[in-house]
N, C-alpha and C positions, 0 to 999 in steps of 0.2 A: 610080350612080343606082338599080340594082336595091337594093342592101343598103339608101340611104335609105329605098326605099320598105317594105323589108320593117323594117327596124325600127319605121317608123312603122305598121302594120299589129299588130305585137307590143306596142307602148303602146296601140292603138284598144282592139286585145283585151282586156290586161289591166283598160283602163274598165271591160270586163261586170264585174267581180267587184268591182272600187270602187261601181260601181252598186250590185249587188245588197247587199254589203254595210252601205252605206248608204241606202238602202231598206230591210233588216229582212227581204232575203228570207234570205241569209245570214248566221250565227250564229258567234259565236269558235267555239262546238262543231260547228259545222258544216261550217267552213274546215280545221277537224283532222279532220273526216270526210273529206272531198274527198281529204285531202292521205293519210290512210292508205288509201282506194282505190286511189289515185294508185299507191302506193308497191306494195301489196298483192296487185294484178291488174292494171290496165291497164298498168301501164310494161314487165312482166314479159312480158305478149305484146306490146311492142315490140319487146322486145330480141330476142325469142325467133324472131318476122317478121322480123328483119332480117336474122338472121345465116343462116337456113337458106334464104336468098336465092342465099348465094354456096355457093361450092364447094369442094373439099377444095383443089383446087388452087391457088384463087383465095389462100385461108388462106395455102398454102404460098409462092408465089410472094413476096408481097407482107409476110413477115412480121415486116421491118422498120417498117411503117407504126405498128402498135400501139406498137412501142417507142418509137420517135419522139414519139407524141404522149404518152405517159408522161415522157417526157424535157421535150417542153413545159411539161407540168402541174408534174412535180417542179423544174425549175429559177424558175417562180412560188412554187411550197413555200417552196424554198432562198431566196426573196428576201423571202418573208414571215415564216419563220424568223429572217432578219437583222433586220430591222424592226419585230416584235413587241415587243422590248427595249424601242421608242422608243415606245409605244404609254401608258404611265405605268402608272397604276393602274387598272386595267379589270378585271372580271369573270371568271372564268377562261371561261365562254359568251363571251362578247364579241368574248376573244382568239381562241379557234376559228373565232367565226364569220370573223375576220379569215382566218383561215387556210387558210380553207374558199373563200370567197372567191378567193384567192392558188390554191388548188390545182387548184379546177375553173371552167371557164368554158363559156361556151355552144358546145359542139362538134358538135352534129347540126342540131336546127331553123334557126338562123339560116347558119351556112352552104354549107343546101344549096339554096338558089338562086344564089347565090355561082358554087359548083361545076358545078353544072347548066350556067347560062348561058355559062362559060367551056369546061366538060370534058366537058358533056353526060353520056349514063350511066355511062360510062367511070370517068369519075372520082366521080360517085353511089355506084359501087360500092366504090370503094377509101375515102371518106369514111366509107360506114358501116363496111367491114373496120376502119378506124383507129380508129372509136370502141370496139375490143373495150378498147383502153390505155387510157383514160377509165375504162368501164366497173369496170375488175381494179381501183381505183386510187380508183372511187369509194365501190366498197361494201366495201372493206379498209379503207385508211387512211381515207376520207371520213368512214364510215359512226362508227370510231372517235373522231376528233375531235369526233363530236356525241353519241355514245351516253353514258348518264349511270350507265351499268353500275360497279359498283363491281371486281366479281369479273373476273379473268380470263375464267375459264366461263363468264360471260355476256356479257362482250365480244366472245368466242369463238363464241357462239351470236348477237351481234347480225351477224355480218357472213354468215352463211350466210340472208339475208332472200331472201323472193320473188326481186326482180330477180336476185341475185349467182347465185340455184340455175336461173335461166331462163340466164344468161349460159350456166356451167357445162355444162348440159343443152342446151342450142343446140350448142354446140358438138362436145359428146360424138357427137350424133345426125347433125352435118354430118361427121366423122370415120367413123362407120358405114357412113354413107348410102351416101358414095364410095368406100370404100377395101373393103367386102366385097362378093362377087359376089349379087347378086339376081334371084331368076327375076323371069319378067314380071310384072307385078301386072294383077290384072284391072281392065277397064274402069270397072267400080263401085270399087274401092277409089282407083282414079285419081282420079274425082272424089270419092271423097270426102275426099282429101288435100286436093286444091285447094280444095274448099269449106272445111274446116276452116283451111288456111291462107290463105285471103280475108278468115274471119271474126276469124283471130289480123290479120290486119293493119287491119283496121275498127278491132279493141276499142284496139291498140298506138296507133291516131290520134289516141285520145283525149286521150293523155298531154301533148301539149301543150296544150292546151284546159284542162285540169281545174290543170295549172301557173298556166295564166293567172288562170281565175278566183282560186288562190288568192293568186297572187301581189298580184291586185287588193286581195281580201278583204284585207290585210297592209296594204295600201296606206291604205287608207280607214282605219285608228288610227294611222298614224304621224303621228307628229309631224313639225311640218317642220323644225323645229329640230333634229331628229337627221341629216337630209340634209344640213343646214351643219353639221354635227361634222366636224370636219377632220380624225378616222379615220377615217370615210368618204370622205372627197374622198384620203386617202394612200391606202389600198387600190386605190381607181381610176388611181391611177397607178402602182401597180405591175401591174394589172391588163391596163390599157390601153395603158403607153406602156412602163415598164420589162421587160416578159416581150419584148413585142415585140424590143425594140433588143436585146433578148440573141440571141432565138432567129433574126432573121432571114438576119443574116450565118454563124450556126454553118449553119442548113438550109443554105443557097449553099455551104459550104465540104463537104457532104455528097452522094458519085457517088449518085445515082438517078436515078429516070426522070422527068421535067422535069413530066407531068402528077402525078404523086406528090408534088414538091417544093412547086406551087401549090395543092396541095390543103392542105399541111402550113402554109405560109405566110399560109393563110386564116384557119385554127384557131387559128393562134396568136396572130392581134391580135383576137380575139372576146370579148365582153364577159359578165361574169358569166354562172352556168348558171340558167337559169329555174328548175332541179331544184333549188336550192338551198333556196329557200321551203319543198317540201314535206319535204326533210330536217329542216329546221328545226321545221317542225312536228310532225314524224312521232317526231323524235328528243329532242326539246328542245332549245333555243339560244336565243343570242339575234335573237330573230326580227323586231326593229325592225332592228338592225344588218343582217342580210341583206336585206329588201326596200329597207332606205335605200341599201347598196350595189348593190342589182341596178339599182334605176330609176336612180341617177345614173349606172351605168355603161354600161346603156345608151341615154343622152340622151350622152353622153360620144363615144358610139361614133358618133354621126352622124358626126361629125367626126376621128376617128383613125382610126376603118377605114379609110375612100379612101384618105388620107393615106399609111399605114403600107405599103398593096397598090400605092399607085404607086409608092413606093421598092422594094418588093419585087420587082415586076415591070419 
């Protein structure tokens, strides 16, 4: 019942930017503005808020998690690799965008009410340490499949982008933080850490908001005819129903700690990554393809989530 509610709350949203779009408040140029802020500064103190949240130990303990959900992502890869073949004659955008689709799915916003309700902060914390394997995975390989770079050296320079160098640098600075000795820090510099990291975690909120509208914005020119392309409706089920059926019984057959396993089990039956739109926009793609794949897959998801987490569970 939660995840219903909260996907219908993630379709209410994305309305603002079909609205505004169709209204005239929002511009095709202005949806590619959005989407390079998106990409540019806000997402970058998400990532950057989230990780220096946890602790060096936390990293260590748990650093099976990241792998795992790499292992998610690439065996969607591996099954959209197989099935690209079957796709005919498509655009080489097209087939990425299929690919892209297949590789990342929505792993932070939607199930972390999910995790909450079930693991409370416990598992809050291990959901975001998980998303570092997304992350490595999106702005490598992701970032490649959409870049329209010719040269090596500049596909080499597309993946070193804001977010991948916040990822990086989070991590570098949670590595320092805890593992060398520090004198006290005085009262002033104390607060003025926390105020600086209040305001990194206000601007990081933004990023799903500024996904939505654009996602919207994408929304209001699609045709609807491309949502009945039945490469759209095949990617949703390898999305949806094939990643699942793979990965649920491998996670079971994997020693961990039971809250970790239901955190993993979440992720992996979740539907397209909202982040996707603004790749597409940010990088070039085919950008009717990914919002046609993102809305049916998660109208799709009302229905396979429950589904897939009461076998799970």
């Amino acid at each position: 019942m939660v995840f219903f509610f909260q996907i219908l709350c993630v379709l209410g949203l994305v309305g603002a930017g079909f609205f505004a779009r169709r209204r005239g408040m929002l511009s095709a140029q202005g949806t590619n503005d959005l989407a390079h802020v998106a990409l540019s500064i806000v997402y970058p103190a998400l990532i950057f808020g989230a990780i220096i949240e946890l602790s060096f130990a936390d990293l260590r303990a748990n650093l099976t998690l990241p792998l795992l959900v790499m292992a998610i992502a690439l065996v969607g890869f591996g099954l959209g690799l197989l099935a690209v073949r079957f796709l005919g004659r498509v655009a080489p955008e097209t087939a990425r965008a299929f690919l892209f689709h297949c590789l990342i799915n929505n792993y932070s916003f939607l199930p972390l009410p999910l995790v909450l309700f079930r693991y409370g902060d416990a598992g809050v914390a291990l959901l975001v340490f998980s998303s570092i394997g997304y992350e490595l995975l999106l702005w490598t390989l992701g970032v490649m499949l959409f870049t329209r770079a010719e040269r090596k050296r500049d596909r080499l320079k597309s993946l070193f982008s804001p977010p991948f160098v916040a990822l990086l640098f989070s991590l570098a600075f949670v590595a320092v933080r805890d593992l060398i000795p520090w004198p006290a820090m005085p009262a002033w510099l104390t607060m003025a850490g926390n105020t600086m990291r209040s305001g990194l975690k206000t601007l990081g909120a933004a990023t799903i908001a500024l996904s939505m509208l654009v996602a919207g914005s994408r929304f209001a020119t699609l045709k609807f005819a491309t949502i009945l392309g039945w490469r759209i409706w095949f990617v949703s089920v390898i999305r949806l129903v094939a990643v699942p059926l793979v990965m649920i019984p491998l996670l079971g057959l994997i020693p961990m700690d039971p809250t970790a396993r239901g955190v993993l089990y979440i992720i992996a039956v979740m539907p397209s990554a909202m982040v996707s739109v603004l790749f597409s926009e940010r990088y070039g793609g085919d950008t009717d393809f990914i919002a046609g794949g993102l809305l049916l897959t998660h109208f799709w998801a009302l229905v396979t989530v429950p589904l897939f987490l009461a076998w799970a569970f």
